[in-house]
C-alpha positions in Angstrom: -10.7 8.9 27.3 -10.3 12.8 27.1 -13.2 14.3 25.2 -12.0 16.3 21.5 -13.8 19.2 19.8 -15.5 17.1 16.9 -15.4 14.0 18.3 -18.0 12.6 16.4 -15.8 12.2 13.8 -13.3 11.0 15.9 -15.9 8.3 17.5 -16.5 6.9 13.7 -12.4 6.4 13.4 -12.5 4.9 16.9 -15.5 2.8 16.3 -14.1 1.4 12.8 -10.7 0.6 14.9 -12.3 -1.2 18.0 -14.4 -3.3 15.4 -11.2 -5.1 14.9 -11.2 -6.3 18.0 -13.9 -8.3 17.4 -12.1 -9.5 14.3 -8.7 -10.1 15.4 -7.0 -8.1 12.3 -7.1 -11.7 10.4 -9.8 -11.2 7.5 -12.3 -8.6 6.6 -15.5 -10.3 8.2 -19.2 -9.6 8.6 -18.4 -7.5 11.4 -16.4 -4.6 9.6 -19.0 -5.5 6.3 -21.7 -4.3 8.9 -19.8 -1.4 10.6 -19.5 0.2 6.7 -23.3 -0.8 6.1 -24.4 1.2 9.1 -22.2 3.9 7.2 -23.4 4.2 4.3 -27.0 3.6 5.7 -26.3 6.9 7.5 -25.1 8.5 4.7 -27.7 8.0 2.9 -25.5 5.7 0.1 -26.3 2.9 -1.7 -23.9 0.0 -0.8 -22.8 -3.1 -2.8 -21.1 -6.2 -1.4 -19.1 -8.1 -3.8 -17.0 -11.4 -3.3 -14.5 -11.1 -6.3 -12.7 -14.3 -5.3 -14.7 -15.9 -2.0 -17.1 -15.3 0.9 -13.9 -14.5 3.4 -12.7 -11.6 1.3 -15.9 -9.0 0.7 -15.1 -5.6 -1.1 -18.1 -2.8 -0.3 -18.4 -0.1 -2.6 -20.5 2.9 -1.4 -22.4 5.0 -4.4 -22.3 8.8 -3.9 -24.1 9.6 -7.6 -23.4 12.9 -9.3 -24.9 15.2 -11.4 -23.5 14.3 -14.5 -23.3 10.3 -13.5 -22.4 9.7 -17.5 -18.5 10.9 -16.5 -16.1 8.8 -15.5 -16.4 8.3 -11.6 -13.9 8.8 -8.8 -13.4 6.1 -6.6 -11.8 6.7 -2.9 -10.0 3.6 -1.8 -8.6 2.3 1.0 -8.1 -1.6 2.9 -9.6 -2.4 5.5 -7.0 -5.3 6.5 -4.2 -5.1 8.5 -0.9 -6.8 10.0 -0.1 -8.6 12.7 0.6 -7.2 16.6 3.0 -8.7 19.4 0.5 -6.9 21.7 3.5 -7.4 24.6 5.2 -4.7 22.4 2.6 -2.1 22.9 1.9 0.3 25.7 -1.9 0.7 24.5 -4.1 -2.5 23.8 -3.7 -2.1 20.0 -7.4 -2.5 19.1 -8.3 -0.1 21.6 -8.2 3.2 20.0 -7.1 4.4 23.4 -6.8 8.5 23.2 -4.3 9.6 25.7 -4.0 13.0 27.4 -1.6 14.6 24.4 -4.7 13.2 22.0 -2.8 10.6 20.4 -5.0 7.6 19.0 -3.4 4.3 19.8 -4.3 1.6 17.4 -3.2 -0.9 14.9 -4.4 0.8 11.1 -4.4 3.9 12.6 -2.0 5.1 10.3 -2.0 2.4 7.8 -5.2 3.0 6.9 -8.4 2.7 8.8 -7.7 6.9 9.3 -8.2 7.6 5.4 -10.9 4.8 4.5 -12.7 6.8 7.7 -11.7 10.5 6.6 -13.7 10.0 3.3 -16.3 9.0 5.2 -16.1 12.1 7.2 -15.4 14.4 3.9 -18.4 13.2 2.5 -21.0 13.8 5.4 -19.5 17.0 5.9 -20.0 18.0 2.1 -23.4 16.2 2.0 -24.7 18.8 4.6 -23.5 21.5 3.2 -25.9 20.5 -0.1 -23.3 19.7 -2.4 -23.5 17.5 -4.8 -20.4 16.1 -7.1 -20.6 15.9 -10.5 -19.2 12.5 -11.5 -20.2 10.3 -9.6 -17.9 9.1 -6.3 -17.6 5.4 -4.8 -15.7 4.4 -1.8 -14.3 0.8 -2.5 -13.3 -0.7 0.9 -11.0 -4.0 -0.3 -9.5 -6.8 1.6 -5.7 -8.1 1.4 -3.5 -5.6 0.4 -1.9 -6.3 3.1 -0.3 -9.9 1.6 -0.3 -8.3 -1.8 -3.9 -7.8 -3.1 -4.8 -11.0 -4.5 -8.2 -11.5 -3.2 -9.2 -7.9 -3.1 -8.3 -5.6 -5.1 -6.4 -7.4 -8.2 -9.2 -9.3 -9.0 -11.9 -6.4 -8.7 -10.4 -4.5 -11.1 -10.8 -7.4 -13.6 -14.2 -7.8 -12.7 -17.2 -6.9 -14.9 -19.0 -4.5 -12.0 -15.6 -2.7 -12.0 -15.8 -1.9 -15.3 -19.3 -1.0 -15.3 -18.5 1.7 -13.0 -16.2 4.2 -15.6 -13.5 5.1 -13.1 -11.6 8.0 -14.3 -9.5 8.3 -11.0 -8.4 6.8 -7.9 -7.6 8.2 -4.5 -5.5 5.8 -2.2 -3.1 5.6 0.9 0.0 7.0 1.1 2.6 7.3 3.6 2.9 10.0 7.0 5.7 12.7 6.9 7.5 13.6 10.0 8.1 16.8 8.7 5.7 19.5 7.8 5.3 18.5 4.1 2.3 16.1 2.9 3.9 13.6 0.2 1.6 13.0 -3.0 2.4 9.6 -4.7 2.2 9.0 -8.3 4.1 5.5 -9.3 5.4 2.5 -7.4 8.5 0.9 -8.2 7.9 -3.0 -9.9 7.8 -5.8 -7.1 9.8 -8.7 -7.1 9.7 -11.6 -4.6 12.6 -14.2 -6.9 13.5 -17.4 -4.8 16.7 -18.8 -6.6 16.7 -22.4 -6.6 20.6 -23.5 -6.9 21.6 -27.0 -7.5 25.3 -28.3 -6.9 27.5 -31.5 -6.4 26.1 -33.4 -3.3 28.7 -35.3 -1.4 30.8 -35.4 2.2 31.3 -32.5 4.2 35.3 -33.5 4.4 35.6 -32.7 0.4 36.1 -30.3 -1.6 33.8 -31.1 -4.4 33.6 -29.1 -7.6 30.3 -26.6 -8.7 28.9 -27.0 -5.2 25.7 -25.2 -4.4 27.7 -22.9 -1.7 29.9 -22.2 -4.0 27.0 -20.7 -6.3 25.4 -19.4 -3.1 28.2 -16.8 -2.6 28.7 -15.6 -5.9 25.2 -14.7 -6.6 24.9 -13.3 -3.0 27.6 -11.4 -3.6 26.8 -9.6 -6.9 23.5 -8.9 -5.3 24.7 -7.5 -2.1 26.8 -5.8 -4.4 24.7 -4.0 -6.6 22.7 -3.0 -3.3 25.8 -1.1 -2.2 25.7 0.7 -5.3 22.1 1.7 -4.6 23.0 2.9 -1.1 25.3 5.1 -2.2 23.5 6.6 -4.7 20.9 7.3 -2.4 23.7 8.8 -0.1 25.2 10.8 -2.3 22.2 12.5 -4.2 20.0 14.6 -1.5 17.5 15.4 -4.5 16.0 11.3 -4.4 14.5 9.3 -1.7 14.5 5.2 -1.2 11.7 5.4 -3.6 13.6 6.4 -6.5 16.1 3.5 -6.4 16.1 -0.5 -6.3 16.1 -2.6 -3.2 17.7 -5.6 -2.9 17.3 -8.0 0.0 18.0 -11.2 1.1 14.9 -12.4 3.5 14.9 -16.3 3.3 17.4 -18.8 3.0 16.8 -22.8 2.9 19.0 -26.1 2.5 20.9 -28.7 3.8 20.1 -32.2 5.5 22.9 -32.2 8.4 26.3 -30.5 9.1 28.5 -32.9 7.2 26.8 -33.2 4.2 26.8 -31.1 1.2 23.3 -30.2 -0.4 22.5 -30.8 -3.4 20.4 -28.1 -3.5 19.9 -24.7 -1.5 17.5 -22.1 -2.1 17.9 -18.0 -1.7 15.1 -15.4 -1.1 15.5 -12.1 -2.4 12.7 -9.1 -1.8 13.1 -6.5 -4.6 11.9 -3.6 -5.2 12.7 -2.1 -8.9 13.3 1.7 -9.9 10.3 3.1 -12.2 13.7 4.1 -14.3 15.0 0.6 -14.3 14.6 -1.5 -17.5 13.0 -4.7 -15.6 13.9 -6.9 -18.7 17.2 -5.9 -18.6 17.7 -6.1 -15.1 16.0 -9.9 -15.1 18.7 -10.5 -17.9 21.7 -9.6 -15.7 20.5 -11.5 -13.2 20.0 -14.7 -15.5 23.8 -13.6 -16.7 24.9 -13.7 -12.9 23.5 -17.1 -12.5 25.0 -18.4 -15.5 28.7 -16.8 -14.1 27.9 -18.8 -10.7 28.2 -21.8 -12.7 24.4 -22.9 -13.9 22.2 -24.9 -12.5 20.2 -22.4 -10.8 16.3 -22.1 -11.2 14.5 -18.6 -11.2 11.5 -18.7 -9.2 9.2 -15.8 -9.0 7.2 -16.2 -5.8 5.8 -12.5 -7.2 6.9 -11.1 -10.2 4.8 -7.7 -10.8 4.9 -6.0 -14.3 6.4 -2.7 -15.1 3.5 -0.1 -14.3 3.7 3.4 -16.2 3.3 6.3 -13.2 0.7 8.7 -13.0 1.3 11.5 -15.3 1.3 14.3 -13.0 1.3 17.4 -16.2 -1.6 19.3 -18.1 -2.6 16.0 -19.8 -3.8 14.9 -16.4 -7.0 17.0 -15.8 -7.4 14.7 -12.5 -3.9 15.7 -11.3 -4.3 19.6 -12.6 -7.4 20.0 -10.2 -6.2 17.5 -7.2 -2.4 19.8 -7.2 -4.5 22.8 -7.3 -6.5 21.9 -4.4 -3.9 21.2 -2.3 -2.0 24.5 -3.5 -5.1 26.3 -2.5 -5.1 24.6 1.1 -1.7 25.8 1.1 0.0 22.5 1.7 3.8 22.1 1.6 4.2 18.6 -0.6 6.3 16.3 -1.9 5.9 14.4 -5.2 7.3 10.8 -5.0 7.4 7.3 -6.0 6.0 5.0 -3.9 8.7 2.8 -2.0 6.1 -0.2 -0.8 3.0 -1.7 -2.9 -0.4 -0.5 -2.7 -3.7 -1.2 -4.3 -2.6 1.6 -7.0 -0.3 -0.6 -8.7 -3.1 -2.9 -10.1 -5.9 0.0 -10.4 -3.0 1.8 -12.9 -2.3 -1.5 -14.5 -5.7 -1.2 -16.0 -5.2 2.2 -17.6 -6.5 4.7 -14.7 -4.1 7.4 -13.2 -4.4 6.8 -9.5 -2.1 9.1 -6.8 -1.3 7.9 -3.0 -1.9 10.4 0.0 -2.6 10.6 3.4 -2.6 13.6 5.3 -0.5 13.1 7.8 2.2 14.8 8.7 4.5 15.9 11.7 4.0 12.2 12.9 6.5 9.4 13.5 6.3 6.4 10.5 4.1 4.0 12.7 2.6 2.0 10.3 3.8 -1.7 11.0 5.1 -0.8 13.5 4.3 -1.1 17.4 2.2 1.4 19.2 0.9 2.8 16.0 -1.1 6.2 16.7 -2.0 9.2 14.6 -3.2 13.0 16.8 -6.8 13.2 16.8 -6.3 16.9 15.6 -4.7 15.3 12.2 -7.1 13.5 11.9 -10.2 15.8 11.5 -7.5 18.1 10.0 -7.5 15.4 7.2 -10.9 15.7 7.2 -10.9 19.1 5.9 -8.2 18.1 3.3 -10.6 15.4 1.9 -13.2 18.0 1.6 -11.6 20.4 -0.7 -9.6 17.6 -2.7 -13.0 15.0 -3.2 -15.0 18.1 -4.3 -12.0 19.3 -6.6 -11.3 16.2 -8.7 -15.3 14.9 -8.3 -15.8 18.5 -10.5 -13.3 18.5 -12.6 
C-alpha cells in the first residue's frame, strides 16, 4: 500500500472502511459503534448512543460544544450503512480500502459515504488544534439505514425527544461526486414514491377472450406511464439548463401474477419506482393516476409500498443565514458549483420535514459516479482535499 503525504487522515478513512469487513455491510454493529467511540475519545467529544427503534440500529452523536451553546446547533450527518457487493465484480476486495499506485482508494462507501462521515472527523481535529472553537455548538450524528430508506435511523430520530433537545438550526449531509470540475450543492429532493398497483380482472381459460381482463388493464396503465416517462425524457433532452433531478421518473421495477400459461389471472400486480419533480403538484399527479386507473376499466387497488410527502427545498436566498455563510465559504475557496435537486433520497428529506434547512454535498469531483456501483474508489488527494473544504465550511456556518 503506497504511503500518501497526510496519511493519517487517510488511515482513519481506511480504518473506518476495513471495519466493515468485520461487519459484512449488513447492519451498523458494535464494531463500527466502537470504531466512532475511539473517535470521539480522541477528539476529545462527548459521545451518545441512542437506539431510536432497536439495539441492531444505533445512531452515535458526537458533542463538539460551542461558545454560545444557547444557538441553534449544526449537526454534520452522514450513514454509516451501505449496499450490497458481488465481490466477483470487483478488481479490489471491496472492504479492503486497497490504495493502488495512481492513489485511488478501493472500497465499498468510499464514495457513498464513509469519505464525508470521516472528512468531518478530520475537519474537526484539524480545527481543534488550531484552538478554534465554534460558536453553536456542532454534533456529528452517524445513523443507520438510509440505505433501505431511513426508517430505523434517521426518520425516527428526528421525532425523538433527544433530537429535539439538541436546537438544530442546520444540517450538512451527502451529496453526490461530479465528474467534472464543478462541486454540486443540493438543496431539495424530489417526493418518493414506491406505488404497487394491484389490478383485478375476469379469471377464466387461456383459449378466451374474456371481457375487463387484468392484461387488458395491465397495458393501458403501463402504457400511459411509460408514456408520460417519454415526455419526461424529452424534456430533459431538449432543455440543457435541467438535470434528471429537475424532472419525474417513472419506472416499472416489479411485476407479479399468474398461476400457469393457460389460465387468465384474476389478479396481477405492477411495481412502479417514482421519483416526483419538487415542481410537480403530487395531489394532482396521484389524481391522474387514480383517473388512468379508472380509464383502464376499475378494479385496480393503489398500494403505496412508500409514499413520501411533498418536502419544501431549502431556501438557498438572504432569508437563509445558514445558506448565505455556507455559499460564501465555498465562494471564498473558489469552488466552481452547481445548485441542484437531489435525484435519489437521503437523510435530508426527513431532517427538512421537520422544519430545518438542510443542503447535500460531498466534495468530490473529477471522479467517475461509483457509488453502488462496482469497484467504488475515491483519490486519496480528494479526499484530504475535502478535508480542507470541511474546514472552512463547518467553521463558516458553526459562526454564523
Amino acid at each position: 500500500m503506497r504511503k500518501l503525504k497526510f496519511s493519517a487522515n487517510t488511515c482513519v478513512f481506511q480504518q473506518c472502511i476495513q471495519m466493515w469487513i468485520t461487519i459484512k455491510c449488513l447492519r451498523f454493529t458494535a464494531a463500527c459503534v466502537e470504531f466512532l467511540k475511539r473517535q470521539a475519545d480522541s477528539l476529545g467529544l462527548p459521545v451518545d448512543v441512542l437506539y431510536p427503534v432497536n439495539e441492531s440500529n444505533p445512531v452515535v452523536v458526537m458533542k463538539w460544544l460551542g461558545k454560545e451553546p444557547e444557538l441553534p446547533s449544526i449537526i454534520l450527518n452522514s450513514h454509516t450503512d451501505v449496499v450490497p457487493v458481488f465481490a466477483d465484480k470487483w478488481t479490489h476486495g471491496p472492504f479492503s480500502a486497497d490504495l493502488d499506485d495512481e492513489g485511488r482508494i478501493y472500497a465499498r462507501g468510499s464514495q457513498d459515504m464513509k469519505c464525508v462521515g470521516t472528512q468531518y472527523l478530520g475537519a474537526i481535529r484539524a480545527l481543534k488544534a488550531s484552538g478554534f472553537q465554534p460558536k453553536r455548538t456542532v454534533y456529528l450524528t452517524y445513523v443507520p439505514d438510509e440505505e433501505v430508506g431511513g426508517h430505523l435511523g434517521m426518520r425516527e430520530l428526528v421525532k425523538s425527544d433527544y433530537f429535539k433537545k439538541l436546537n438544530v438550526g442546520f444540517s450538512f449531509d451527502e451529496g453526490i461526486s461530479s465528474e467534472d470540475e464543478t462541486y454540486a450543492v443540493y438543496y431539495a429532493e424530489r417526493t418518493l414514491w414506491h406505488l404497487k398497483l394491484k389490478i383485478s380482472g375476469t379469471a377464466g381459460h387461456g383459449s378466451l377472450l374474456l371481457p375487463n381482463t387484468a392484461g387488458e388493464k395491465l397495458h393501458y396503465i403501463v402504457n400511459k406511464m411509460m408514456e408520460f416517462r417519454e415526455s419526461q425524457v424529452k424534456r430533459l433532452k431538449e432543455d440543457s439548463n435541467i438535470d434528471i433531478g429537475d424532472v419525474t421518473t417513472v419506472n416499472l421495477t416489479q411485476l407479479r401474477g399468474g398461476v400457469q400459461s393457460n389460465v387468465v389471472p384474476p389478479l396481477l400486480e405492477v411495481v412502479f419506482d417514482i421519483r416526483i419533480a419538487i415542481t410537480v403538484d403530487v395531489d394532482a399527479f396521484e389524481k391522474q393516476i387514480r383517473e388512468w386507473c379508472a380509464e383502464a376499466g376499475g378494479g385496480i387497488e393503489l398500494d403505496f409500498e412508500m409514499k413520501n410527502p411533498y418536502v419544501e427545498p431549502t431556501k438557498t436566498d438572504e432569508s437563509n443565514i445558514y445558506w448565505v455563510a455556507f455559499k460564501k465559504a465555498l465562494d471564498e475557496i473558489g469552488l466552481k458549483t452547481r445548485y441542484r435537486v437531489f435525484p435519489g433520497a437521503t437523510d435530508s428529506r426527513y431532517v427538512r420535514h421537520a422544519g430545518i434547512p438542510a443542503l447535500g454535498f460531498s466534495p468530490i469531483n473529477k471522479t467517475p459516479l461509483l457509488l453502488h456501483d462496482h469497484d467504488e474508489f475515491l483519490r486519496a488527494d480528494t479526499y484530504l482535499n475535502g478535508i480542507e473544504v470541511y474546514k472552512k465550511l463547518i467553521s463558516a456556518v458553526a459562526n454564523v
